[in-house]
C-alpha positions in Angstrom: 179.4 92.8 160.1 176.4 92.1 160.2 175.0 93.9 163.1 176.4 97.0 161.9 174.7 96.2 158.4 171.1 96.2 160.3 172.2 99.2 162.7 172.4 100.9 158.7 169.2 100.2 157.7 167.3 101.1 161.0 168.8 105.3 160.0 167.8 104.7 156.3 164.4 104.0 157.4 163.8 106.4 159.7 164.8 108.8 158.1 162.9 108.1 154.9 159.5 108.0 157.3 160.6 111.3 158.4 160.1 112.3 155.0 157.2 111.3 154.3 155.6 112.2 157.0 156.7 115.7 156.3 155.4 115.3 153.1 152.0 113.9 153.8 151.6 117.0 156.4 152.7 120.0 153.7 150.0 118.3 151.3 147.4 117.8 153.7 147.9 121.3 154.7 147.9 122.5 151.7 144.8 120.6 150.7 143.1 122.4 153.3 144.5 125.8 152.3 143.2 124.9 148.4 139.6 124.2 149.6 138.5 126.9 151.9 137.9 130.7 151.1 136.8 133.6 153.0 133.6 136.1 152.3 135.1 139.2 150.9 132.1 141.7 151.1 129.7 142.5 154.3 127.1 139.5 153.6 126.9 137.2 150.6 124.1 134.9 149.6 124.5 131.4 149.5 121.8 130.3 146.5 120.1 126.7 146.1 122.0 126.7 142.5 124.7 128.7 140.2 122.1 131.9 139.3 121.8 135.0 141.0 117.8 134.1 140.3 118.3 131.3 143.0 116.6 131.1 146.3 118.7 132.1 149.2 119.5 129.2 151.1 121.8 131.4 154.2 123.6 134.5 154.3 127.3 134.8 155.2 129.2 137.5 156.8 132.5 139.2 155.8 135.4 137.2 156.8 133.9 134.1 157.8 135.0 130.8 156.0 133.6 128.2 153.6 134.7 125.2 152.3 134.9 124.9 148.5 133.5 121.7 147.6 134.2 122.5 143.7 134.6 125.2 141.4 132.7 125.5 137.8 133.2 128.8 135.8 132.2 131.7 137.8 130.6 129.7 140.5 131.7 127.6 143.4 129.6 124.8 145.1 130.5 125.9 149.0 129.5 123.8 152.4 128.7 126.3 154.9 127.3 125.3 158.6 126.1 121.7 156.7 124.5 123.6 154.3 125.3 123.3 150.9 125.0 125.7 148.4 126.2 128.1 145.7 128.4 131.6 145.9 130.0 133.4 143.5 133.8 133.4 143.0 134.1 137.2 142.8 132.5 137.2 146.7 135.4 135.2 147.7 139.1 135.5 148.8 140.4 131.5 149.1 143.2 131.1 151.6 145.1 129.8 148.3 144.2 131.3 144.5 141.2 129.8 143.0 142.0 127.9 139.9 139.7 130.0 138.0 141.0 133.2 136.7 139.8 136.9 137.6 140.5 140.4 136.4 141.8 142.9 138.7 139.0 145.0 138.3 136.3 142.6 138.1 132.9 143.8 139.7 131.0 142.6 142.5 126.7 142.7 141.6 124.1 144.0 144.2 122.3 140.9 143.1 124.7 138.4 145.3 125.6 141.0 148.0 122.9 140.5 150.8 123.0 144.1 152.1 124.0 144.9 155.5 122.3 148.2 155.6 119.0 149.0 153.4 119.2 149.3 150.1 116.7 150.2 147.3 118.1 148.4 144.5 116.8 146.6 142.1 116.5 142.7 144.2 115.5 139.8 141.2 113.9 138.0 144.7 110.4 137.9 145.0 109.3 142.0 145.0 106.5 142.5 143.5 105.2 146.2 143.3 102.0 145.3 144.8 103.8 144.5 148.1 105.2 147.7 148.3 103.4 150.8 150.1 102.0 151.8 153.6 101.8 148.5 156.5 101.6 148.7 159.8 103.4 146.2 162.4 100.8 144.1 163.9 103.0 143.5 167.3 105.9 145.0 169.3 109.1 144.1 167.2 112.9 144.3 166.6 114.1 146.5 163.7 116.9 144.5 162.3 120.1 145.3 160.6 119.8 142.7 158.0 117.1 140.1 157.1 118.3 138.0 159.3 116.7 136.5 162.5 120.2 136.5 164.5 121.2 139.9 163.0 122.3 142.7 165.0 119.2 145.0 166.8 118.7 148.5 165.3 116.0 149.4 168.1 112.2 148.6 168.9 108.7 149.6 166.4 105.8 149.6 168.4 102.9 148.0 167.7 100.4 149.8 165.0 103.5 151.7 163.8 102.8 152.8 160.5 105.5 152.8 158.2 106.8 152.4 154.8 108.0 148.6 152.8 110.6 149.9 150.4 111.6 146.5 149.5 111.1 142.8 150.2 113.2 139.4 150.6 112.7 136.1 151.2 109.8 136.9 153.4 111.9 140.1 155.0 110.7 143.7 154.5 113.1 146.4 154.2 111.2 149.2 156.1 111.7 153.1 156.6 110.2 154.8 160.0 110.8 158.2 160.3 114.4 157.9 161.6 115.3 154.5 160.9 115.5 152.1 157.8 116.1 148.4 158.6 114.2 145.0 158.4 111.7 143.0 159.6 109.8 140.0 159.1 106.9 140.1 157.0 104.8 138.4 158.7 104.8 141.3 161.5 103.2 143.3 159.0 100.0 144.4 157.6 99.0 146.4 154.7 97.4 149.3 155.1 94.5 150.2 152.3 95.4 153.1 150.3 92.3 155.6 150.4 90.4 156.2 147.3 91.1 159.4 145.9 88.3 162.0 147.2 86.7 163.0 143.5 86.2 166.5 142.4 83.4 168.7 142.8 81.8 169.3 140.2 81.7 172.9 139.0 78.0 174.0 139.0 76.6 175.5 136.3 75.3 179.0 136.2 71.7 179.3 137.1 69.6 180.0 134.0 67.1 183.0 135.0 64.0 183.8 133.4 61.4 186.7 133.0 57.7 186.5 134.6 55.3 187.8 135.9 52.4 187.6 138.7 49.3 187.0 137.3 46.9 187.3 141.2 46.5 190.4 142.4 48.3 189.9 145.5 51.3 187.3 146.3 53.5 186.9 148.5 56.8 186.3 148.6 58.4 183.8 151.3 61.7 183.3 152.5 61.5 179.7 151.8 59.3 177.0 149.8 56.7 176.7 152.5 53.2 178.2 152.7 53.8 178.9 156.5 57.4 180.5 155.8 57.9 184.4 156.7 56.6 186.8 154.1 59.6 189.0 153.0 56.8 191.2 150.6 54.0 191.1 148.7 53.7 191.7 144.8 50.8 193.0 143.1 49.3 191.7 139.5 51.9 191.9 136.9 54.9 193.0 138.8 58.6 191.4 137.2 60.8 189.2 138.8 63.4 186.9 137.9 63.4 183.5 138.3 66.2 181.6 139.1 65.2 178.0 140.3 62.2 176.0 140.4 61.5 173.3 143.3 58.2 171.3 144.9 55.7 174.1 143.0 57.6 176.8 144.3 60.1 179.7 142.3 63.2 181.1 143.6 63.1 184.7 142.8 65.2 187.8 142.7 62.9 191.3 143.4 64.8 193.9 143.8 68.1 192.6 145.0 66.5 190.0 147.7 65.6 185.9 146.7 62.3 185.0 147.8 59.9 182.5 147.2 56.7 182.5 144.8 53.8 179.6 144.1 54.9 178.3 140.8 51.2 178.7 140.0 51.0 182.4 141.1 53.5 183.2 138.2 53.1 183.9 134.0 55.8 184.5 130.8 53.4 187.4 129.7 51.9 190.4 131.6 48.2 189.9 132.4 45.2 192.3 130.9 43.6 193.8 133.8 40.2 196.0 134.3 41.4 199.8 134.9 40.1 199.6 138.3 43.0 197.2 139.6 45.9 199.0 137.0 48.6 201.1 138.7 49.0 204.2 137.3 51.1 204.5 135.1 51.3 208.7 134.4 50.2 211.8 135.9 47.8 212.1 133.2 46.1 209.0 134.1 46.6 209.6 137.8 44.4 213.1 137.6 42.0 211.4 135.2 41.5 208.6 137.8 41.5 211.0 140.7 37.9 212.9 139.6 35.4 212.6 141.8 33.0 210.2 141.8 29.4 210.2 143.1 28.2 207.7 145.7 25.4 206.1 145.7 23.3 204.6 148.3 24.3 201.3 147.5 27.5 202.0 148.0 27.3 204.3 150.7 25.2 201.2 152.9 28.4 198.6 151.8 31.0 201.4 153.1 29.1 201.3 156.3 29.4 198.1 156.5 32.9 197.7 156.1 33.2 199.9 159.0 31.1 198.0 160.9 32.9 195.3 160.6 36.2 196.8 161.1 35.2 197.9 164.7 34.6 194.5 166.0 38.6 194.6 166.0 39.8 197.2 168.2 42.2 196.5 170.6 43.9 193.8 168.8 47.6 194.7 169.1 50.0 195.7 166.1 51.9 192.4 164.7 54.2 193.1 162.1 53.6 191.5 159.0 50.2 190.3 160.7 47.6 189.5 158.6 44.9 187.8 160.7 43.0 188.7 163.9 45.9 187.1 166.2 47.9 190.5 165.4 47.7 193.0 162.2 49.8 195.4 160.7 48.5 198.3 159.0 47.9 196.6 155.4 47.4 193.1 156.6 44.7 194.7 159.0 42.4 196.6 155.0 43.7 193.3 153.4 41.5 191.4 156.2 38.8 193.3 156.1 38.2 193.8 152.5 38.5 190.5 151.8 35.5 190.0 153.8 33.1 191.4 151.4 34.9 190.0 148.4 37.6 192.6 147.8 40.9 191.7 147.2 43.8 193.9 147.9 47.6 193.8 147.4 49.9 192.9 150.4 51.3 196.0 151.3 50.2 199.5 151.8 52.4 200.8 148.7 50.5 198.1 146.4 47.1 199.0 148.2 47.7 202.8 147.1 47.3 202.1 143.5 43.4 199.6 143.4 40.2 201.2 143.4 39.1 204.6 141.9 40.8 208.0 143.5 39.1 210.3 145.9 40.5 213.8 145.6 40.0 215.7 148.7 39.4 214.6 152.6 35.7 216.4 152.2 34.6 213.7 149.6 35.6 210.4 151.6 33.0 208.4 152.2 32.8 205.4 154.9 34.9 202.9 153.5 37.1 204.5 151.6 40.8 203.7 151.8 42.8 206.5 153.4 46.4 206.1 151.9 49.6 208.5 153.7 53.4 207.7 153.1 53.9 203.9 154.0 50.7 203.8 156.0 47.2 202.7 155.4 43.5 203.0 157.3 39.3 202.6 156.8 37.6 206.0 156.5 34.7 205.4 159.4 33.1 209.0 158.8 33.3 212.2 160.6 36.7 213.0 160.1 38.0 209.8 161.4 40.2 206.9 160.5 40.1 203.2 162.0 43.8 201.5 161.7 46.3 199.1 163.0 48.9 201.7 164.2 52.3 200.4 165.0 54.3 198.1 167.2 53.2 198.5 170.9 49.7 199.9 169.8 46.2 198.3 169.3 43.5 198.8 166.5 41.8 202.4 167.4 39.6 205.4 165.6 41.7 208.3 165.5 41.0 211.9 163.7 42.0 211.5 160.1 45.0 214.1 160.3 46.3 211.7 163.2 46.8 208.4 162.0 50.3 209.2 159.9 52.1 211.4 157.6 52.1 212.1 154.3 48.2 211.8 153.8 47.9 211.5 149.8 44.4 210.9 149.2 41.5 208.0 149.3 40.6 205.2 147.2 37.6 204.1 147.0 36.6 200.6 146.8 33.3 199.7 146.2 
């Protein structure tokens, strides 16, 4: 009786340690179930503490697990690879409900999703818009899928690449080439100084012009502010021009559609009073009165010879337009020269020569060192019938007859 009694309890007992044992295995189970959950979007980020303003401590992947240490409101303290930190409940699907309620149609913030391809929204991490602009990757590098160091390869950027930072995280840059947009450590970059912006010309102001007039009776007018510049023409004693700039002593003027230059000095606001023997003329009455003959006296008759004279001493020098010394003369340059020699001062060119002195009507009443004046063309009456001039180009000073030396013969003036 006995041994059967015994036999008895030896099945009661192991069948209640079957029981618990099956017990203790469906709640350790299920324990395990209650405190691990899977990541529900493409990457989460586990933050230092319960606020999307947290630092990022790791970021997770969709479907891999984390233990739930504990749950408080909308927040669950999670282990993950020994790192402990915070993720959202709204990121996760536990492998058994979480004891904190959620709508159905709850929504999921940018702010916690770590994004798996580039995004432009708004990050609360530490972007500043001074970070953002033109860099340039200091070294070969990896373009990455996400700011991760293990992430997934989205090709090579070469180094000096120049490219554009359209956001920043946790020391990652989010970065667009021309046919990618991925990340890459900021450290790889460099900023590249924006240019300053090229200021705009400013407009010049019309030039302000002015009346004047030459007050010497003979200036020339240069093609630029320099005494050795090219003479474009010569003016005569109260001809007009207009100026239009002043610089170093010198005016910038228009005369008759051309710009020149003028000694500042060389120029008057008023018209100058001249003797009548310098005037042009300025009607036919005045040019007939002018053109009466005039006797010559001995005095002047000896000074004409003179002129001649010395005017001889120069054939053979060779025509040199716009010439006006004994290296090479053109026809006025060549009377200018001479004249000046005995105090005489004449205009520039044969038009302004045409007009000085008293007239001489008629060859017959010329006198040695008259003036002989023909259409654009002037020479020294030597006596005789003849004319001493600087021809033209590829000729040398000569005596020719009167009637040879040019065209348009329209009279004398005479000079002294």
């Amino acid at each position: 009786m006995k041994i059967k009694l015994n036999i008895k309890s030896v099945l009661v007992l192991t069948i209640l340690a079957i029981m618990m044992t099956s017990i203790s295995l469906f709640f350790i189970n299920t324990s395990f179930a209650a405190n691990t959950a899977t990541v529900n979007v493409e990457t989460a980020n586990i933050r230092e503490a319960a606020d999307t303003n947290a630092t990022i401590l790791e970021l997770v992947n969709k479907g891999e697990s984390v233990e739930i240490l504990e749950t408080s409101g909308e927040w669950s303290k999670v282990k993950y690879k020994n790192i402990v930190g915070y993720l959202r409940n709204d990121l996760l699907d536990s492998n058994t409900p979480v004891e904190e309620n959620k709508t159905e149609n709850q929504t999921v913030t940018s702010a916690e999703i770590a994004p798996e391809t580039p995004v432009t929204t708004d990050v609360t991490e530490t972007q500043t818009s001074n970070t953002l602009g033109k860099y340039k990757v200091k070294q070969d590098a990896k373009l990455k899928t996400i700011p991760l160091i293990h992430a997934m390869d989205m090709g090579d950027v070469a180094k000096d690449t120049e490219l554009d930072v359209i956001n920043i995280i946790n020391k990652w840059a989010c970065v667009k080439t021309q046919d990618k947009q991925g990340w890459l450590p900021l450290e790889q970059l460099e900023k590249i100084a924006e240019p300053e912006p090229t200021p705009e010309p400013e407009q010049e102001e019309p030039a302000q012009t002015k009346t004047m007039y030459v007050n010497s009776e003979s200036v020339n007018v240069r093609s630029s502010a320099d005494r050795s510049a090219e003479v474009i023409t010569s003016l005569v004693m109260n001809d007009q021009v207009e100026v239009i700039g002043e610089e170093n002593g010198w005016s910038k003027v228009n005369v008759s559609g051309s710009q020149g230059y003028i000694l500042s000095s060389l120029l008057s606001n008023r018209k100058q009073e001249t003797s009548r023997s310098l005037e042009k003329p300025r009607t036919a009455e005045t040019t007939q009165t002018k053109a009466a003959e005039t006797p010559a006296t001995s005095s002047d008759t000896s000074k004409g010879n003179s002129i001649v004279e010395y005017a001889k001493q120069f054939i053979g020098t060779p025509y040199k337009y716009g010439g006006t010394t004994p290296a090479g003369f053109d026809c006025s340059g060549f009377t200018q020269y001479v004249y000046a020699h005995f105090g005489i001062s004449l205009p520039r060119t044969s038009g302004g020569q045409a007009s000085v002195g008293t007239a001489v009507k008629g060859k017959s009443n010329l006198q040695p060192g008259d003036l002989v004046i023909y259409s654009g063309h002037v020479a020294i009456y030597v006596g005789g019938g003849n004319v001493i001039h600087s021809p033209k180009p590829g000729k040398s000073i000569c005596i020719v007859s009167i009637n040879n030396a040019g065209s348009g013969y329209s009279g004398g003036r005479r000079l002294v």
